[in-house]
C-alpha positions in Angstrom: 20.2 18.3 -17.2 16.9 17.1 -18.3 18.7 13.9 -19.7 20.4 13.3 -15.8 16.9 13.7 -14.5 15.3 11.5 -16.3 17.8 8.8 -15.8 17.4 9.1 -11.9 13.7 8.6 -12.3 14.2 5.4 -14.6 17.0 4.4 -11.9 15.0 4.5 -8.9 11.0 4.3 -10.6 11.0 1.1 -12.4 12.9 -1.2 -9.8 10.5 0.3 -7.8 7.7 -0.4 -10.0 8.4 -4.2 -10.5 9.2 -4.5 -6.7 5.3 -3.1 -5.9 3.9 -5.1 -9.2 5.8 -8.3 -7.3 4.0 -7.7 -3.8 0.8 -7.1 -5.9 1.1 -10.7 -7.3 1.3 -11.8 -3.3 -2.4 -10.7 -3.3 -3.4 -12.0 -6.5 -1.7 -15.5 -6.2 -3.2 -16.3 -2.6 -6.6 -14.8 -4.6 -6.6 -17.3 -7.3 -5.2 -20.3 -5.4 -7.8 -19.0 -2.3 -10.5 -18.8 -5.0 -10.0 -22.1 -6.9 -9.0 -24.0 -3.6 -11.1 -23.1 -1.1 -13.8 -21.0 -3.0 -15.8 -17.8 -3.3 -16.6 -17.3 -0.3 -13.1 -17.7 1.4 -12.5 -14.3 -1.4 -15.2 -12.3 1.0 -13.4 -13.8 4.3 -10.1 -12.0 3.1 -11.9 -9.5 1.9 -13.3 -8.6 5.4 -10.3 -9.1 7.2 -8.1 -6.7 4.6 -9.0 -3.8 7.0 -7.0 -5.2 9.8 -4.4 -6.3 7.6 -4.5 -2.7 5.7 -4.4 -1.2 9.1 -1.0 -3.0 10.5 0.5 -1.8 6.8 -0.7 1.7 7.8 1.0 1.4 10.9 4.7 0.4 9.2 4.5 3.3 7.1 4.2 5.7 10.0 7.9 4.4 10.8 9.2 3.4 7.0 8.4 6.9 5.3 8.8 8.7 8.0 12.3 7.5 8.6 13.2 7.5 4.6 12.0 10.6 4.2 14.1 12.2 7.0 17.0 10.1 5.4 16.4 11.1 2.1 17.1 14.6 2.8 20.2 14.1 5.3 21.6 12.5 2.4 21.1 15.2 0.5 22.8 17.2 2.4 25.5 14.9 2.9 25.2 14.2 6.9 25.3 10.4 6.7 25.8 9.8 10.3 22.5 11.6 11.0 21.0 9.6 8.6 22.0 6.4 10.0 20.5 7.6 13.5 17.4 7.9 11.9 17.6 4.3 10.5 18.3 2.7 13.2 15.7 4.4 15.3 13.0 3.3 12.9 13.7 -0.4 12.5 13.2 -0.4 16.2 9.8 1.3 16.0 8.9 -1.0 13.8 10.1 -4.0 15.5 7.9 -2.5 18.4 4.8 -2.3 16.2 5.4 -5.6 14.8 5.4 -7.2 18.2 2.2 -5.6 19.0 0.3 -6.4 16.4 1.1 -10.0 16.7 -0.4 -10.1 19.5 -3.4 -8.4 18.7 -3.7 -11.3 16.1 -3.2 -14.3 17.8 -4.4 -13.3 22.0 -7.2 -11.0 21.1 -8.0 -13.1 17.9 -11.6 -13.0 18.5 -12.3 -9.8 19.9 -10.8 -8.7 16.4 -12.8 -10.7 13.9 -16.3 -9.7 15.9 -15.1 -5.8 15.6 -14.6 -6.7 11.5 -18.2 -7.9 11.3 -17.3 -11.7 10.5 -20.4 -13.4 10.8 -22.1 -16.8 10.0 -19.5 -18.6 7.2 -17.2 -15.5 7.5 -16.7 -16.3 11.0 -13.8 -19.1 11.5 -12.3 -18.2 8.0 -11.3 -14.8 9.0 -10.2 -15.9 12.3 -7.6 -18.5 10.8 -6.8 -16.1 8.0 -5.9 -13.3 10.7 -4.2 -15.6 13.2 -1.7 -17.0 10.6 -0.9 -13.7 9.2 -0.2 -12.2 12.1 2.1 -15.0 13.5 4.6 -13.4 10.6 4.3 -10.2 11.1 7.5 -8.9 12.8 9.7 -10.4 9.5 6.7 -8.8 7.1 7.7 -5.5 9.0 11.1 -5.9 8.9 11.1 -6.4 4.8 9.0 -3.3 4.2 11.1 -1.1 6.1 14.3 -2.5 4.6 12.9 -2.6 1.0 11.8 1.5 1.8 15.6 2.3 3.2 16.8 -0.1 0.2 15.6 2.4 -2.1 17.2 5.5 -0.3 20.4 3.8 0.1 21.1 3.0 -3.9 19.8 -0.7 -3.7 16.3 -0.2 -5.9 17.5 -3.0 -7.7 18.5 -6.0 -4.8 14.8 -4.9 -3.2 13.6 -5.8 -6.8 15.4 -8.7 -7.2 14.2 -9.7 -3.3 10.4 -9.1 -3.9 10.4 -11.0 -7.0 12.6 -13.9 -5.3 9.3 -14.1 -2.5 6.8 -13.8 -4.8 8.3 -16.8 -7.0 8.4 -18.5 -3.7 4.9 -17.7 -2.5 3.6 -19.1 -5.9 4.7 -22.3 -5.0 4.2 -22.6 -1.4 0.3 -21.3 -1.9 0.2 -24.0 -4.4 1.7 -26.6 -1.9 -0.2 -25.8 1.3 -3.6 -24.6 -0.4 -4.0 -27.9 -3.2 -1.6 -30.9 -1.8 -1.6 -30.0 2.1 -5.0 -29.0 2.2 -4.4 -25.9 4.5 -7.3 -23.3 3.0 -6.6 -20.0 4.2 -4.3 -20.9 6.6 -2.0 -22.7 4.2 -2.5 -19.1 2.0 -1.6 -16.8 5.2 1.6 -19.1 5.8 3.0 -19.1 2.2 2.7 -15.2 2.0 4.7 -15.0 5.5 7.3 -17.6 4.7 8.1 -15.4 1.6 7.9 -12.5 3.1 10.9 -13.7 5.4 12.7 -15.1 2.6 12.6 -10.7 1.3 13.8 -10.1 4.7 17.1 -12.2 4.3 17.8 -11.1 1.1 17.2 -7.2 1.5 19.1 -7.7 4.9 22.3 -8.9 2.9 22.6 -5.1 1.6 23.6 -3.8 5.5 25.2 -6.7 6.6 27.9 -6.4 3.9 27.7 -2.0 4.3 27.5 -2.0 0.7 25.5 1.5 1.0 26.0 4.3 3.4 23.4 3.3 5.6 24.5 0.6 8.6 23.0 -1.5 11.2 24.4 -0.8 14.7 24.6 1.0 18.1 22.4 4.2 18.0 21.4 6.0 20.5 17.8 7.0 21.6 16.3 10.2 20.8 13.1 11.1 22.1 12.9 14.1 19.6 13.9 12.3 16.7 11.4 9.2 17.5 8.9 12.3 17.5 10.0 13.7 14.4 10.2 9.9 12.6 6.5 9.6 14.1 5.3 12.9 12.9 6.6 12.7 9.1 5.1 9.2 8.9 1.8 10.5 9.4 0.2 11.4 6.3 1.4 8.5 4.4 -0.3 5.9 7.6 -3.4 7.8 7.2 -3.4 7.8 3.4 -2.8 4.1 3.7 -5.7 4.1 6.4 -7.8 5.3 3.0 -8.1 1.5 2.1 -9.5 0.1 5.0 -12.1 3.0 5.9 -12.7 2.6 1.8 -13.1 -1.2 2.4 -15.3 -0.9 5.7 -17.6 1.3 4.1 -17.6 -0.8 0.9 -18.6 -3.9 2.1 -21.8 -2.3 4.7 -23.3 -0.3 1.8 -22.8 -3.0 -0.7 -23.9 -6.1 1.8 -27.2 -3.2 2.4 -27.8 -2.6 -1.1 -26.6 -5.7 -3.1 -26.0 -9.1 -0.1 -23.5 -11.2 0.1 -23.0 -11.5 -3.8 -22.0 -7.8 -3.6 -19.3 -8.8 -1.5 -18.4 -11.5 -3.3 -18.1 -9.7 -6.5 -16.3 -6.5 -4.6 -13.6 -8.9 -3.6 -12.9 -9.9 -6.5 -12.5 -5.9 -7.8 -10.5 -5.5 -5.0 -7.6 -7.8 -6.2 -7.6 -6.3 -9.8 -7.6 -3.1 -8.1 -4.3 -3.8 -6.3 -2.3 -3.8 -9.4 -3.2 -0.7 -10.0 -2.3 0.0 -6.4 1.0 -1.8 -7.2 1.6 1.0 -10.2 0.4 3.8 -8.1 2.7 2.9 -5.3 5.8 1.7 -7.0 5.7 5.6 -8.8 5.2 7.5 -5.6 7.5 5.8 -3.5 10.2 5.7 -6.1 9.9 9.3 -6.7 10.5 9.8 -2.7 14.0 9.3 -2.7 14.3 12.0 -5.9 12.0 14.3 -3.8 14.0 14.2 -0.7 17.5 14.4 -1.9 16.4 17.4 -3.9 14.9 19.3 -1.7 18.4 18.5 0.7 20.2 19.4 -1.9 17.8 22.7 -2.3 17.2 22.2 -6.0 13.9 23.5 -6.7 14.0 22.6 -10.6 14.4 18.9 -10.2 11.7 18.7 -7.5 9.6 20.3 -9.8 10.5 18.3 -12.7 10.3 15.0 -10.7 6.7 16.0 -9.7 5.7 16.8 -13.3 7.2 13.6 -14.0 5.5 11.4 -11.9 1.8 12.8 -12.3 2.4 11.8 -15.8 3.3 8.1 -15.5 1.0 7.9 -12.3 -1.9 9.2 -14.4 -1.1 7.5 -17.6 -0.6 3.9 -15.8 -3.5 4.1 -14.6 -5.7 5.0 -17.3 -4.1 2.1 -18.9 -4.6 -0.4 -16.8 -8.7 0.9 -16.6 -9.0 0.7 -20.3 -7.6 -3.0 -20.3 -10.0 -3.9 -18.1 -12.5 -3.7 -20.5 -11.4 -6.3 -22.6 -10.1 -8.7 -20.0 -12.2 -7.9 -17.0 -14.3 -11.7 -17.4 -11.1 -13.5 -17.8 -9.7 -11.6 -14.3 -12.7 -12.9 -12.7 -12.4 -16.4 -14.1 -9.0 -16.9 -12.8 -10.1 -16.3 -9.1 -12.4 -18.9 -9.0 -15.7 -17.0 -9.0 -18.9 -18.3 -9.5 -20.9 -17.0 -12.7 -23.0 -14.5 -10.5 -19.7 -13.0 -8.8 -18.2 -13.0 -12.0 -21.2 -11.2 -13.7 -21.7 -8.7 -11.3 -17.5 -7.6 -11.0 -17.5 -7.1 -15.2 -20.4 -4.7 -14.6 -19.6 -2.9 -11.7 -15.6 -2.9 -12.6 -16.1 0.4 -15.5 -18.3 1.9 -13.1 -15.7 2.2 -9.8 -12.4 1.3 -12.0 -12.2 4.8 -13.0 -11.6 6.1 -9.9 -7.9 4.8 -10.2 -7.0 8.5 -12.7 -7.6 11.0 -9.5 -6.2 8.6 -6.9 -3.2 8.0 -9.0 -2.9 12.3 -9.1 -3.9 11.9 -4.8 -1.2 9.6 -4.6 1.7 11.7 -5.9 0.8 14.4 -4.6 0.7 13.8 -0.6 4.2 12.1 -1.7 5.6 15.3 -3.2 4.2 17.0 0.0 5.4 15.1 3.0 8.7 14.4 1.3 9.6 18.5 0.7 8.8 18.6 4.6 5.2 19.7 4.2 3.7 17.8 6.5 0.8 19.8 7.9 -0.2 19.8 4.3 -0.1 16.3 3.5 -2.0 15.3 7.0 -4.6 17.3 5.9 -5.4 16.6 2.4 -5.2 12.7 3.4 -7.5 13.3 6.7 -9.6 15.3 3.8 -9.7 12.0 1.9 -9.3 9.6 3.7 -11.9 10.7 6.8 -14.1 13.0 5.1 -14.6 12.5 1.2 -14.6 9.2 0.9 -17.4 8.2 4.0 -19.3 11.1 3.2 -19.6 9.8 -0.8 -20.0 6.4 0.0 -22.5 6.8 2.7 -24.4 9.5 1.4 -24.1 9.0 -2.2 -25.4 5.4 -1.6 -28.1 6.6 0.6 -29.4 9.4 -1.7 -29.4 7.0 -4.6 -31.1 4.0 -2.9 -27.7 1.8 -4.4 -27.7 2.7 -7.4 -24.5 4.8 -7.7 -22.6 2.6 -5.2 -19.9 1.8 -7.5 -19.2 5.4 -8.3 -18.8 6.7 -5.3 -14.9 6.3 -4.7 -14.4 8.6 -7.7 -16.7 11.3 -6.5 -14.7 11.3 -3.7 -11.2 10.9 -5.4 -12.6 13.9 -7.4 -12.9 16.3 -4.3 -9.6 15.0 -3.0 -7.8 15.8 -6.2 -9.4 19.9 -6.1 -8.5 19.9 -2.6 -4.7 18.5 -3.4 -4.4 21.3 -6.0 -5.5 24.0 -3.4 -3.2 22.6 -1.0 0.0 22.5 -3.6 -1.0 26.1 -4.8 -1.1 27.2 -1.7 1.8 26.2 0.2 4.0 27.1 -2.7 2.3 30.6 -3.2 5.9 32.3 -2.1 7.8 29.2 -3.6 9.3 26.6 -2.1 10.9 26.6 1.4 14.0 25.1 2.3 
């Protein structure tokens, strides 16, 4: 049994992992070819408009995992046709959110960039940046949700190959518009969205040709089931809304306490810390599908076994990656582009906030074991928990009580409280064993 399981998790888990580790080399590419090409402080301009673009991503997974999780367990329980209805039904959210933001981007353009505090040399760099991104977002939307149902619908390995095909691709167009067109941050915005679309055609091949069991065609609407897609989204959109309230409070106690070379250097952390992200991620979300059709098929000793399983490889993977950056942190900083102080200042703040990556891994997995065994009162309230509370409350007041000096530890003091509050949560809900 054991030897089936753990088959299913290297199935599913590292496709899944390599996909994530392929959209985390989107960042870093436009970060080193943004660095070296346009400079440092175009690094702080993305930097500030991340929350906007971290905020849209928030908004995808609302409709993504809440319609794969509500997939995952129909097929389980072998109702494909209900599954299907819920697929449909959430591409067309997402189209819908798509659309909006787009034009949040490009009509409201200003009104955005002032709300993000983009000031003085920030100011038109953030503004381009956001305006070009968001002129790709509805086929950015449509590959996410595609590469989430993928994975539910036994094509782990096409989203792979898809995400690794786009990120091949945006290596060369950053290099093309950002060195020999001379586009900055534009030319960077454009290469990731023109890769994104080529993920989109590629991905979309899979339920064109109904080579799974999921299809695209007529559905028809469900007011209850939009509520129910809507509702099981949650706790992932507001854990992903943990980066940007991170972000925002990052960069106004750090600009306080440190100026603009704070911010400079923070950016910089930022894009190592998206590999472990990437890791992070790729674990949890390919442990989703395992969750779901488990719990459909009511088998309480492979959920528990893939939960065991993926704390473990969460946890290690991260504590990897934190040790590495030890030895290589300097060289990371070098290959963005940053200037000696920036540089200096990320390989002595990186130990100090890079540890942080253990509990969030732990975080992580667990609000995906949660909201994918149907928990979802439980997983909205440990990520409101740390998401809303811990992590403001730690950067804020830890920063404040300390006069700056434990700014770059505050993350894990809050990943630390979300992690005790997690375990509560699990023990809790499972007190009487699972329910099915």
């Amino acid at each position: 049994m054991k030897s089936t399981q753990f088959k299913n998790v290297l199935k599913i888990v590292i496709p899944t992992v390599f996909s994530q580790c392929a959209i985390f080399l989107f960042t870093i590419v436009d970060g080193i070819f943004v660095g070296r090409g346009v400079g440092t402080d175009a690094l702080g301009a993305v930097n500030m408009a991340l929350p906007f673009m971290m905020i849209i991503a928030a908004a995808y997974l609302l409709t993504t995992i809440g319609g794969v999780t509500i997939v995952a367990i129909r097929i389980g329980r072998k109702d494909i046709d209900g599954a299907n209805q819920v697929f449909m039904h959430a591409l067309c959210l997402t189209a819908l959110l798509s659309a909006i933001f787009m034009i949040i981007g490009t009509v409201f353009n200003e009104v955005l960039v002032s709300a993000l505090g983009a000031t003085g040399v920030y100011h038109d760099m953030v503004s381009e940046y956001i305006f070009w991104c968001s002129i790709f977002t509805i086929p950015s939307a449509m590959s996410i949700i595609l590469q989430g149902f993928g994975r539910n619908d036994n094509a782990a390995v096409l989203v792979m190959i898809a995400t690794i095909a786009s990120t091949v691709c945006n290596v060369f167009l950053d290099w093309l518009f950002v060195f020999p067109l001379q586009r900055g941050l534009a030319g960077a915005a454009i290469a990731t969205g023109i890769s994104q679309l080529l993920s989109f055609v590629i991905i979309t091949m899979h339920f064109i040709r109904k080579r799974g069991d999921l299809r695209i065609g007529n559905f028809k609407v469900d007011g209850v089931l939009v509520k129910k897609i809507l509702t099981r989204g949650l706790p992932e959109m507001l854990s992903q809304l943990t980066t940007p309230i991170m972000t925002i409070c990052m960069n106004a106690v750090v600009l306080r306490y440190i100026g603009n070379n704070g911010i400079n250097a923070y950016s910089v952390i930022s894009y190592i810390s998206s590999f472990t992200f990437a890791i992070v991620l790729g674990v949890a979300e390919g442990m989703q599908p395992l969750f779901g059709q488990s719990y459909g098929e009511q088998n309480e000793q492979d959920i528990k076994y893939y939960f065991r399983v993926g704390r473990i490889i969460s946890f290690v993977g991260s504590a990897l990656i934190y040790f590495v950056t030890f030895f290589v942190g300097a060289n990371i900083c070098r290959l963005f582009g940053a200037d000696t102080v920036a540089t200096e200042m990320s390989v002595v703040a990186m130990p100090k906030y890079g540890w942080m990556f253990l509990f969030a891994a732990l975080n992580t997995m667990i609000a995906a074991y949660l909201y994918s065994t149907k928990r979802t009162k439980e997983a909205v309230l440990l990520n409101i928990l740390r998401g809303f509370v811990f992590l403001p409350a730690c950067i804020w007041g830890v920063s404040i009580a300390s006069n700056g000096a434990l700014v770059w530890f505050t993350v894990g003091i809050a990943e630390i409280l979300s992690l005790i509050a997690g375990t509560v949560i699990v023990k809790h809900s499972e007190r009487n064993g699972l329910t099915f």
